[in-house]
C-alpha positions as CSV (number, residue, x, y, z in Angstrom):
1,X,111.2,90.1,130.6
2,X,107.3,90.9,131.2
3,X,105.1,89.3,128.8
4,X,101.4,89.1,128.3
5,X,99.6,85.9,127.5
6,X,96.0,87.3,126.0
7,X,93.4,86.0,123.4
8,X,91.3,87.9,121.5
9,X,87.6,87.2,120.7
10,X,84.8,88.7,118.7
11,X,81.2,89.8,121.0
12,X,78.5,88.2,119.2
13,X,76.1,89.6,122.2
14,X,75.5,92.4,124.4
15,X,74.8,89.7,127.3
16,X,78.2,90.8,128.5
17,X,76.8,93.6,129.8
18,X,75.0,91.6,132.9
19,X,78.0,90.6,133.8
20,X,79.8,94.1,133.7
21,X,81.4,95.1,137.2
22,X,83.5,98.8,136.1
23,X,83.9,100.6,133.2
24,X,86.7,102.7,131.7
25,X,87.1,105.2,128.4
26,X,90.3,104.5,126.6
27,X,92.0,107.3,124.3
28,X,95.4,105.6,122.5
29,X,97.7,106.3,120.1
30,X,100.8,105.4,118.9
31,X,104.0,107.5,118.6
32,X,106.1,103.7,116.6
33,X,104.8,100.7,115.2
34,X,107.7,98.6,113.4
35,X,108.4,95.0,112.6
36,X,109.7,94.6,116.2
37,X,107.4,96.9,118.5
38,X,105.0,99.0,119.1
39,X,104.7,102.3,121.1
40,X,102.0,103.7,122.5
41,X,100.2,106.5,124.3
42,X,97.1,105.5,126.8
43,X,94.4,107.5,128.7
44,X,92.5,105.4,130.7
45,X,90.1,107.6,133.2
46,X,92.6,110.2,134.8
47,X,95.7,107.3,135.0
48,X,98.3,107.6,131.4
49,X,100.6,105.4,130.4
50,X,103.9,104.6,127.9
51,X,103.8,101.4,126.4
52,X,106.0,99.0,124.4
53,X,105.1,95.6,123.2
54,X,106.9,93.5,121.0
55,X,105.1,93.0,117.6
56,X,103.8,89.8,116.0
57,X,100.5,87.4,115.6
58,X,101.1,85.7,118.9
59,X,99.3,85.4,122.0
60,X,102.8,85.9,124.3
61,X,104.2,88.5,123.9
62,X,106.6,91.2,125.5
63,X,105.6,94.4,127.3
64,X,106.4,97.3,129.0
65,X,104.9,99.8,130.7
66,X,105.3,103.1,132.2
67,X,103.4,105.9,133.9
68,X,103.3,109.2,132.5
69,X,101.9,112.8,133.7
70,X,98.1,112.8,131.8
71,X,98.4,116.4,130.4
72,X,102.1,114.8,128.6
73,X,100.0,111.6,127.3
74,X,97.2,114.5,125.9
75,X,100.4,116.4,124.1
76,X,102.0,113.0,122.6
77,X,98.3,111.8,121.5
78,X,97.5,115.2,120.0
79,X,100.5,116.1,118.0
80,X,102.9,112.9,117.8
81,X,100.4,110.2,117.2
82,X,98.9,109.1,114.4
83,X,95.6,109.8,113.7
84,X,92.9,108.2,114.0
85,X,93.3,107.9,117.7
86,X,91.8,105.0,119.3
87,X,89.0,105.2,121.2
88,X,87.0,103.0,123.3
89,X,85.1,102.3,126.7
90,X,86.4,99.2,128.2
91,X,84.4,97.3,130.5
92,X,86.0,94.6,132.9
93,X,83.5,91.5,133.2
94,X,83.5,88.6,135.6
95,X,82.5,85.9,133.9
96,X,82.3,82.4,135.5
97,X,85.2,83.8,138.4
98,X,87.1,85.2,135.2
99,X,88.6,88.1,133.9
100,X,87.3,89.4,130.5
101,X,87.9,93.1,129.4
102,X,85.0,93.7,126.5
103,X,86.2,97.0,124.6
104,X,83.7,99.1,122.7
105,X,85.2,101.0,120.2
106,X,84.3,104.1,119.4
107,X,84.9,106.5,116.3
108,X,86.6,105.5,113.2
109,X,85.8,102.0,115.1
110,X,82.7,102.1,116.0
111,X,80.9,98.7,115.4
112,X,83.4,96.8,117.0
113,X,83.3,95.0,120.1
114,X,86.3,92.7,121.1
115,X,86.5,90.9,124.4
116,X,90.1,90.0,126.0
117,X,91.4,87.6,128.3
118,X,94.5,87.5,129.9
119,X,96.6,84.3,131.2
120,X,99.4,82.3,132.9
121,X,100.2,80.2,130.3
122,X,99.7,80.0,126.3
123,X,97.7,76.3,126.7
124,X,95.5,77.4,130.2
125,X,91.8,76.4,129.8
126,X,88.8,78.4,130.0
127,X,85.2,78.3,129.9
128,X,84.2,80.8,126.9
129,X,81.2,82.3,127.6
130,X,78.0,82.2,125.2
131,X,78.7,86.0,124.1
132,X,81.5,85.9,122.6
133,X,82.0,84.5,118.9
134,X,85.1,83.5,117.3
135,X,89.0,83.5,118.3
136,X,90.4,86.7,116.5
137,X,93.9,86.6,118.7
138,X,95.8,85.6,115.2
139,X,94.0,88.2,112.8
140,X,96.3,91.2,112.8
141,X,93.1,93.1,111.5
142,X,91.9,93.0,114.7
143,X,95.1,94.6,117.1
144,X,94.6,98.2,117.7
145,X,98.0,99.5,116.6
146,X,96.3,98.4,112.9
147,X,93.1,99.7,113.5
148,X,94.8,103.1,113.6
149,X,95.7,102.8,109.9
150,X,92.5,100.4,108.9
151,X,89.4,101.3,110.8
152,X,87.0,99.2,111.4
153,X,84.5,101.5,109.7
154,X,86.8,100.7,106.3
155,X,87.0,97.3,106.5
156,X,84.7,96.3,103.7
157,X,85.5,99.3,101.5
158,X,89.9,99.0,101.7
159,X,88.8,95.0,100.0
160,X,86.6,96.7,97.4
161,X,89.3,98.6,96.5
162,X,91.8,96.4,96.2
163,X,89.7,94.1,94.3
164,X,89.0,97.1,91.4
């Protein structure tokens, strides 16, 4: 089964952006999202993809994915997905001879800035770098299939309004 081993940190800085060696604009949505798995719909640049990936607050977990013609990922993100979309530029950073992916999100989202890292095994060791701030890979706020349904740009009104 293909899995992905990834934690998930807060940027704190913009001195990521030294560092910064490509960058790519991301529009995703999501077609599913259930107590098992998610489904979604990504644009990145001119390549689209289907993906699967099992739900839950872990860093392991399973996925699949699958290329798809772009003008049928623009159809599926347009009328099947829910709105908002995601959106985002992510930039791939080296970083001490490793890979980070910092995504800027954009729209509903905008404010946020999340950096990534994906690896071998659940316990593997890394330098973090000074820019980024603390470990958000457990915080469900922070996955994108829920920033669909809670923004970013919501985040301190939706806990006013449960508290009234």
């Amino acid at each position: 089964m293909p899995t992905e081993i990834e934690r998930k940190f807060v940027v704190v800085s913009e001195d990521w952006r030294a560092h910064m060696v490509r960058s790519v604009r991301y529009r995703q949505g999501y077609l599913a999202n259930n107590a098992r798995c998610s489904v979604r719909v990504r644009v990145a640049g001119k390549d689209a993809r289907l993906n699967i990936k099992s739900a839950g607050l872990n860093v392991r977990r399973a996925e699949y994915e699958y290329r798809i013609p772009p003008e049928e990922a623009d159809e599926m993100l347009d009328a099947l997905c829910e709105h908002p979309l995601i959106e985002k530029v992510r930039h791939d950073v080296r970083w001490m001879g490793w890979n980070w992916e910092v995504d800027v999100f954009e729209g509903e989202n905008a404010g946020l800035v999340v950096a990534e890292i994906e690896l071998e095994a659940e316990d593997q060791a890394f330098p973090l770098p000074p820019w980024v701030g603390p470990e958000v890979s457990h915080d469900a706020r922070y996955y994108n299939v829920n920033l669909v349904t809670h923004p970013y740009s919501r985040w301190g009104t939706e806990s006013a309004s449960a508290e009234n």
